[in-house]
C-alpha positions in Angstrom: -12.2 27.5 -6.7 -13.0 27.2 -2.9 -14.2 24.6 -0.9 -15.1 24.3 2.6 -15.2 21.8 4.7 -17.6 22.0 7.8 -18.4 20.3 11.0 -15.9 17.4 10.8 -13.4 15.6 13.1 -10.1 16.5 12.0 -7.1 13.5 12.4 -4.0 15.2 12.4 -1.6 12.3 12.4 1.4 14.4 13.0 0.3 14.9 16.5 -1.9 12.1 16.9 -4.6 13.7 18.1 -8.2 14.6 16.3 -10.8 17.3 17.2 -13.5 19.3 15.3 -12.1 21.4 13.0 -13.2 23.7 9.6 -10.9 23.7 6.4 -10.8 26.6 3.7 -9.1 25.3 0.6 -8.2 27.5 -1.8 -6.7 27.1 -5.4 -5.7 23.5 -4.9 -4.3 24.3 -1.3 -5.2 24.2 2.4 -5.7 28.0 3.2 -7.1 28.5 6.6 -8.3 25.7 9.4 -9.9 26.7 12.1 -13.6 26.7 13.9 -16.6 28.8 12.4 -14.8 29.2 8.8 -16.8 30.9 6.4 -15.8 32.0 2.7 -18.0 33.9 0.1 -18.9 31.5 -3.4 -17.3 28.7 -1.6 -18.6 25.1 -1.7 -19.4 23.8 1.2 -19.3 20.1 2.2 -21.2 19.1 5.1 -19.0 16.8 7.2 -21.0 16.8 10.7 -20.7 12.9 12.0 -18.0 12.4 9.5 -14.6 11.8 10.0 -11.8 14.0 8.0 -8.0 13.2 7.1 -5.4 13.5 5.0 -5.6 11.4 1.6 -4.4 8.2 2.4 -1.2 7.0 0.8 0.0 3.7 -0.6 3.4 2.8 -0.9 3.0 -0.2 -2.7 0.7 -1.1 -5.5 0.5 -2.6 -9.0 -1.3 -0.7 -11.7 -0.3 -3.6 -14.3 0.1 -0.5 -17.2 1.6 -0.7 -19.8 2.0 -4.4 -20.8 -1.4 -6.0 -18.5 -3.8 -3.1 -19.7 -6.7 -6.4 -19.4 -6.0 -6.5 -15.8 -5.9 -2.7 -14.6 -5.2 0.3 -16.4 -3.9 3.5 -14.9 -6.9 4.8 -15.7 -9.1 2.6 -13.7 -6.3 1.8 -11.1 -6.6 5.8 -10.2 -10.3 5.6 -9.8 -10.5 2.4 -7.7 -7.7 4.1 -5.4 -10.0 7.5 -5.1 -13.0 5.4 -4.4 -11.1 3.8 -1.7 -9.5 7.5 -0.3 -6.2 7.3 -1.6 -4.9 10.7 -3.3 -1.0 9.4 -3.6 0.0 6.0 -4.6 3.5 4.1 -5.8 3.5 1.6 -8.2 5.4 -1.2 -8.8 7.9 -1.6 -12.0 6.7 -5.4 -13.1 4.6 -4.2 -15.9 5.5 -4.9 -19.5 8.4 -3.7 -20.2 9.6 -3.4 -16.8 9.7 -0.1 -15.4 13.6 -0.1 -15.5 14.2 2.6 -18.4 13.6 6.0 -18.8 10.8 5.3 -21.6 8.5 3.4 -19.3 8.9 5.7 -16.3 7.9 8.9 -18.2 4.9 7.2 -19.6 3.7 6.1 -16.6 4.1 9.4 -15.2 2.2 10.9 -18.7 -0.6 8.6 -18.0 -1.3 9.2 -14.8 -1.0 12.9 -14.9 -3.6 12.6 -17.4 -5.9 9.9 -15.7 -7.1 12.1 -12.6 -5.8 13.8 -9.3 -4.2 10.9 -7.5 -0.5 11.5 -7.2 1.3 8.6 -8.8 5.1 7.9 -7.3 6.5 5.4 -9.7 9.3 2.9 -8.3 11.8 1.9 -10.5 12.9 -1.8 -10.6 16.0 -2.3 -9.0 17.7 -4.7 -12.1 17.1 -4.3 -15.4 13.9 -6.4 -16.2 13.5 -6.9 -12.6 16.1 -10.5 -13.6 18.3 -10.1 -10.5 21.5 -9.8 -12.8 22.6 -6.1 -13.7 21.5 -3.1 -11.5 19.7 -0.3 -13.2 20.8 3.4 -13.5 19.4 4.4 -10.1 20.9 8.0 -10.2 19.3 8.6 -13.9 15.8 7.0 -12.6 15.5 9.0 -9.7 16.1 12.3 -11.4 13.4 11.3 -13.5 11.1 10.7 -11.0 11.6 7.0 -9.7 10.5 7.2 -5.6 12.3 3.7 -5.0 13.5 0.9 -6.5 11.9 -3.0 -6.0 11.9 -5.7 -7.9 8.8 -7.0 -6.6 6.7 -10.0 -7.8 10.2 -11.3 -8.2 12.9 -11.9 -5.2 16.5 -10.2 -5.9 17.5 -13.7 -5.5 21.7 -13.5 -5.7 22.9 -11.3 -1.5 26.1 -10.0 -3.5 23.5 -8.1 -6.4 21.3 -6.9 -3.4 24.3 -5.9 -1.4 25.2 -3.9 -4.3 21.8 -2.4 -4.9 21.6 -1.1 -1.6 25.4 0.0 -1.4 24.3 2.2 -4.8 21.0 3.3 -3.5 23.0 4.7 0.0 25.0 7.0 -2.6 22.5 9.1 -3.2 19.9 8.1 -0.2 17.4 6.1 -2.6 14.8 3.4 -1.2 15.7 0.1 -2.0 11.9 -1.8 -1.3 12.5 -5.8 -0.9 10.4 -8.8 -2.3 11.0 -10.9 0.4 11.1 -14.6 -0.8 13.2 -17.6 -1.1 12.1 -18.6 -4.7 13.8 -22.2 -3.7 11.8 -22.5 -0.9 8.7 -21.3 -2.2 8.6 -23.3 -4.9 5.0 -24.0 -6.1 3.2 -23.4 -3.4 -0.2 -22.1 -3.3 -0.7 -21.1 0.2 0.4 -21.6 3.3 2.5 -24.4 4.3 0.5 -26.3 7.2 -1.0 -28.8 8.7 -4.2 -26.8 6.4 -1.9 -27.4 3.5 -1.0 -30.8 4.0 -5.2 -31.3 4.7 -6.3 -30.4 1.4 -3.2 -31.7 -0.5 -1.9 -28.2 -1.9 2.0 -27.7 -1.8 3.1 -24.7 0.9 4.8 -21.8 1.2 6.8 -22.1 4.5 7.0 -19.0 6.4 10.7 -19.5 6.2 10.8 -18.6 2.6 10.1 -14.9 3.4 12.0 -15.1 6.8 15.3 -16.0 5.5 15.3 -13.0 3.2 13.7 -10.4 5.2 16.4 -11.1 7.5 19.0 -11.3 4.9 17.7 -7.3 4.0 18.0 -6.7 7.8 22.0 -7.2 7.5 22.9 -6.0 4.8 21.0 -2.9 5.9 23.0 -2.5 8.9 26.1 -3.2 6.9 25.5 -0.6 4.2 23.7 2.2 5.7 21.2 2.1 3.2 17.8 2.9 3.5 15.7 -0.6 3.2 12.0 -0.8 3.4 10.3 -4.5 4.0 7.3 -5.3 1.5 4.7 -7.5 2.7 5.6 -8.7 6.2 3.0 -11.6 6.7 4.5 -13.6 9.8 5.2 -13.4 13.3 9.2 -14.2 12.6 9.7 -11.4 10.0 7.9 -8.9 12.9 10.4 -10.0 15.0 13.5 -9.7 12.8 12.3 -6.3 11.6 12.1 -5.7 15.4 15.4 -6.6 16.4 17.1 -4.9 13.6 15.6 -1.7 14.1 17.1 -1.7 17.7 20.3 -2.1 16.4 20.0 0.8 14.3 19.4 -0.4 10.9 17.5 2.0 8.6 14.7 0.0 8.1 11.1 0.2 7.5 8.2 -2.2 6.2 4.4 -2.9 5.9 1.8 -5.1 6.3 -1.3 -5.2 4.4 -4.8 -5.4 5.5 -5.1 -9.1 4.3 -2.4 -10.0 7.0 -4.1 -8.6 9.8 -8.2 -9.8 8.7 -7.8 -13.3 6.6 -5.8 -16.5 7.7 -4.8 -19.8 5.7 -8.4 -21.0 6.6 -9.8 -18.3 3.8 -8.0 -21.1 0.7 -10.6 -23.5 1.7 -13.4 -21.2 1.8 -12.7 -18.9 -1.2 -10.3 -21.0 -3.1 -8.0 -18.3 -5.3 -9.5 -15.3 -4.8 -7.5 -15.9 -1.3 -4.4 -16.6 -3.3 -1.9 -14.2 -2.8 2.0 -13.9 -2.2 2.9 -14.5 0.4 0.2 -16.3 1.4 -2.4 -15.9 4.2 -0.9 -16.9 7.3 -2.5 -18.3 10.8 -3.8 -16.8 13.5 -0.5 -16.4 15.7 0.9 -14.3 12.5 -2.1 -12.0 12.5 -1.2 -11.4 16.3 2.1 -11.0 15.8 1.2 -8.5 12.8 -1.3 -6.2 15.0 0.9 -6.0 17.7 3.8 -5.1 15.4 1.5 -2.0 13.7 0.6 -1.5 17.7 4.4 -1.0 18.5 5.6 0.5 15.8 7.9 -2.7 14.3 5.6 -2.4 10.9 5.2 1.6 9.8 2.9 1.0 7.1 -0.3 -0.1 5.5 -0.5 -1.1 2.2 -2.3 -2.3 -0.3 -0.8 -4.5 -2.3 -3.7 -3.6 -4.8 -3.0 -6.8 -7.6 -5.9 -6.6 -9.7 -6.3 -9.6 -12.6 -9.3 -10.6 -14.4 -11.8 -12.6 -13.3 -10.7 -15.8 -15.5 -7.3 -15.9 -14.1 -8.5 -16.4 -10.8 -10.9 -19.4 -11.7 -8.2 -22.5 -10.8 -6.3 -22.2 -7.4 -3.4 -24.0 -8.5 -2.9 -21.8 -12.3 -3.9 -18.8 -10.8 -1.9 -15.8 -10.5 -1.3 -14.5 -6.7 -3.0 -11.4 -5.6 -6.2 -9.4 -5.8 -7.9 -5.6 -5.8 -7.2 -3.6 -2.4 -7.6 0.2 -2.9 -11.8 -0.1 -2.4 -11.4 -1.6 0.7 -8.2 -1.2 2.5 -9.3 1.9 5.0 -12.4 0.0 5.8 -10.8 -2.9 6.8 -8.2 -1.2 8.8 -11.3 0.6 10.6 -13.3 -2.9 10.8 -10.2 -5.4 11.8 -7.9 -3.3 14.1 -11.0 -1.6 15.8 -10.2 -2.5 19.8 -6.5 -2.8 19.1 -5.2 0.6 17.7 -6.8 4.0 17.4 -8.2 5.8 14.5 -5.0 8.3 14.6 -2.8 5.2 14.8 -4.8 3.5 11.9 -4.7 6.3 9.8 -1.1 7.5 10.9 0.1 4.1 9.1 -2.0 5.0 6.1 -0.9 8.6 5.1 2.1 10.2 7.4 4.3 7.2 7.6 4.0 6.3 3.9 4.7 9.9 2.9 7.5 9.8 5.3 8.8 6.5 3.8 9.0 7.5 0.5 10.2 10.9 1.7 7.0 12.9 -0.3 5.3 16.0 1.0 1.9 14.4 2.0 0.0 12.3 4.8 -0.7 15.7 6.5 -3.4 18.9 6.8 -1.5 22.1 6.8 -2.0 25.5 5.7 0.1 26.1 3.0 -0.1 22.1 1.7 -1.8 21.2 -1.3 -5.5 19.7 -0.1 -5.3 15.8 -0.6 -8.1 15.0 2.2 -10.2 11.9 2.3 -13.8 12.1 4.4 -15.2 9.2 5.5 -18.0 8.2 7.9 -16.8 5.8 10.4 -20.0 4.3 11.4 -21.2 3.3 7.9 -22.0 -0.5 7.4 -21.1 -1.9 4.1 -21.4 -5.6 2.2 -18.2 -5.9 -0.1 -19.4 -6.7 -3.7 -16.4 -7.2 -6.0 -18.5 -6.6 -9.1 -18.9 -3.0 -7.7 -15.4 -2.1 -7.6 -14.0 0.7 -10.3 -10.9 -0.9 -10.6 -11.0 -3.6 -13.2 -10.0 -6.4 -11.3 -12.9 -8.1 -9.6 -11.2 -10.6 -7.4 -11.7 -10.3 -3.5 -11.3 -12.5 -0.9 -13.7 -10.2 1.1 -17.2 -11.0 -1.1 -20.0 -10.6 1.4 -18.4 -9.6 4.0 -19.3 -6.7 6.4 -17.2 -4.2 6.5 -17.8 -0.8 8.4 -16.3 3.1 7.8 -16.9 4.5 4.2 -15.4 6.7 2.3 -17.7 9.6 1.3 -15.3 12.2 -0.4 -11.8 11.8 -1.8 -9.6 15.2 -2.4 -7.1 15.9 -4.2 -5.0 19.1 -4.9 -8.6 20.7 -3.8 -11.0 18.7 -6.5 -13.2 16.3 -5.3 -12.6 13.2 -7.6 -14.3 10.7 -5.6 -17.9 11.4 -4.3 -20.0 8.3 -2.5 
């Protein structure tokens, strides 16, 4: 099969640089890029006015199967993430059983393979039933596919196992991905702890909570050697720490997801828990700190998060679980909220090269040679977010009714279109 892509402008977030350009794929692979392409029985998509990139890439997602199959399947996890132009994503171990075991890893891998042409990059837990006691077999796990090893939704809460983790994962150069949370301090707090917080009379998560750990990670990743990657960095302190440690040479990485660069604390009063997530929405001096630390390069990566539950779980703020769907509209509020602040090459840098580099995958780039995971989306398209639209099975969006603009239009993997707008 071939497949043409005409007229559109071409990221290339290798060099940070975009211009028009054609693509010939070919068989599942990028064969020929260039201006004034032509190929005989080839089909040709149309992409004047559109804007053409590599297939995003998340590093950090939840699919929920096996165990939560009424929250998210892989099935319609896979199809949310093409609708929202991801062709590679990771997901996280805390599904039932954990992802800790060779059994679970292989049938994630079997289900994905045979839901569509997303790549899927499971990550191992780092202890067995992600409990923070006993480290998992990291050497068998990675020869059997495991991309990194987290035991997020839950904090490694004991600094000796983690120090241990990370002293294993440097043996054979594994990712170790950290939760980031004082479960002491967090306690059962709801959102953000505040002046907000204390206003409506909901119990807070300080920012400390995540700080202490994050910068717990930041030694013992100088310490160690190992390679450490930051989940969820949400406040001006962690940018900061991440900062600082990188200029002392620790191999660190993390991301930031689009929710803690668009929504603050203010979004609990307005949308109650659909805005419930962990951690929670910050203030407006985080989300500053947050933009300028994508800006500088401090935070390397955008990622989802994508936390899908049903629609009944979310009804009470207080019972309800933390999180909500993110593949269907991640790009578009990268494009919508960081518009002024970074470029599109810089947006979609931290959405496909640096992810692929993180996880150290083949992807996040448009070569000849490389297998064709593209996305095409128009950046001018204005859109209303509807929840009860999305593919993936969880509902739940803090973004309902908002305007949103840039649309995916096709999604590509391995050459097939699997996402068409």
């Amino acid at each position: 099969m071939m497949l043409l892509i005409r007229g559109g402008v071409l990221i290339d977030p290798e060099t940070n640089s975009a211009g028009s350009a054609d693509i010939l794929i070919e068989d599942g692979k990028v064969k020929a890029l260039g201006s004034g392409l032509s190929a005989q029985n080839a089909e040709v998509i149309e992409a004047e006015g559109l804007t053409v990139a590599p297939g995003l890439f998340d590093v950090h997602c939840h699919l929920r199967e096996p165990g939560f199959e009424y929250k998210e399947d892989i099935k319609s996890g896979l199809s949310a993430a093409a609708k929202g132009g991801f062709t590679s994503v990771a997901c996280m171990p805390n599904t039932r059983p954990v992802a800790d075991n060779e059994k679970t890893l292989l049938y994630i891998t079997e289900q994905a393979r045979k839901a569509s042409g997303v790549n899927v990059f499971p990550i191992a837990a780092i202890t067995e039933g992600s409990l923070g006691l006993r480290l998992t077999d990291m050497e068998k796990l990675s020869s059997l596919g495991a991309a990194a090893f987290s035991d997020d939704g839950r904090p490694v809460p004991d600094a000796s196992v983690m120090r241990r983790a990370m002293l294993r994962a440097k043996e054979t150069d594994a990712l170790i991905i950290s939760h980031c949370e004082d479960a002491a301090l967090s306690g059962k707090g709801v959102m953000n702890e505040g002046i907000l917080s204390k206003k409506l009379g909901y119990k807070g998560v300080p920012g400390s909570s995540e700080e202490i750990i994050v910068a717990r990670e930041a030694v013992l990743a100088l310490e160690t050697g190992a390679r450490v990657h930051i989940a969820h960095v949400s406040t001006k302190t962690s940018v900061e720490i991440v900062r600082f440690a990188k200029a002392q040479g620790a191999r660190l990485t993390c991301e930031t997801c689009p929710h803690y660069f668009s929504l603050t604390e203010d979004s609990i009063e307005a949308k109650g828990a659909l805005a419930k997530v962990n951690p929670p929405l910050r203030t407006e001096k985080d989300i500053e700190a947050v933009i300028g630390g994508l800006k500088d390069g401090t935070i390397d990566v955008i990622a989802t998060d994508h936390a899908p539950h049903s629609k009944e779980e979310k009804l009470n703020l207080i019972t309800a679980p933390s999180g909500f769907s993110g593949f269907e509209t991640a790009l578009s509020i990268s494009l919508t909220y960081l518009n002024g602040r970074l470029t599109v090459q810089e947006i979609i840098s931290k959405l496909t090269i640096n992810p692929a580099m993180t996880l150290r995958r083949d992807k996040g780039i448009i070569r000849e040679g490389k297998e064709a995971d593209i996305v095409i989306f128009d950046p001018e398209a204005v859109w209303e977010v509807d929840g009860d639209q999305f593919l993936s099975k969880g509902k739940n969006t803090p973004y309902n009714g908002v305007t949103l603009k840039g649309k995916v239009v096709y999604t590509i993997a391995k050459g097939n279109v699997i996402y068409k707008g």
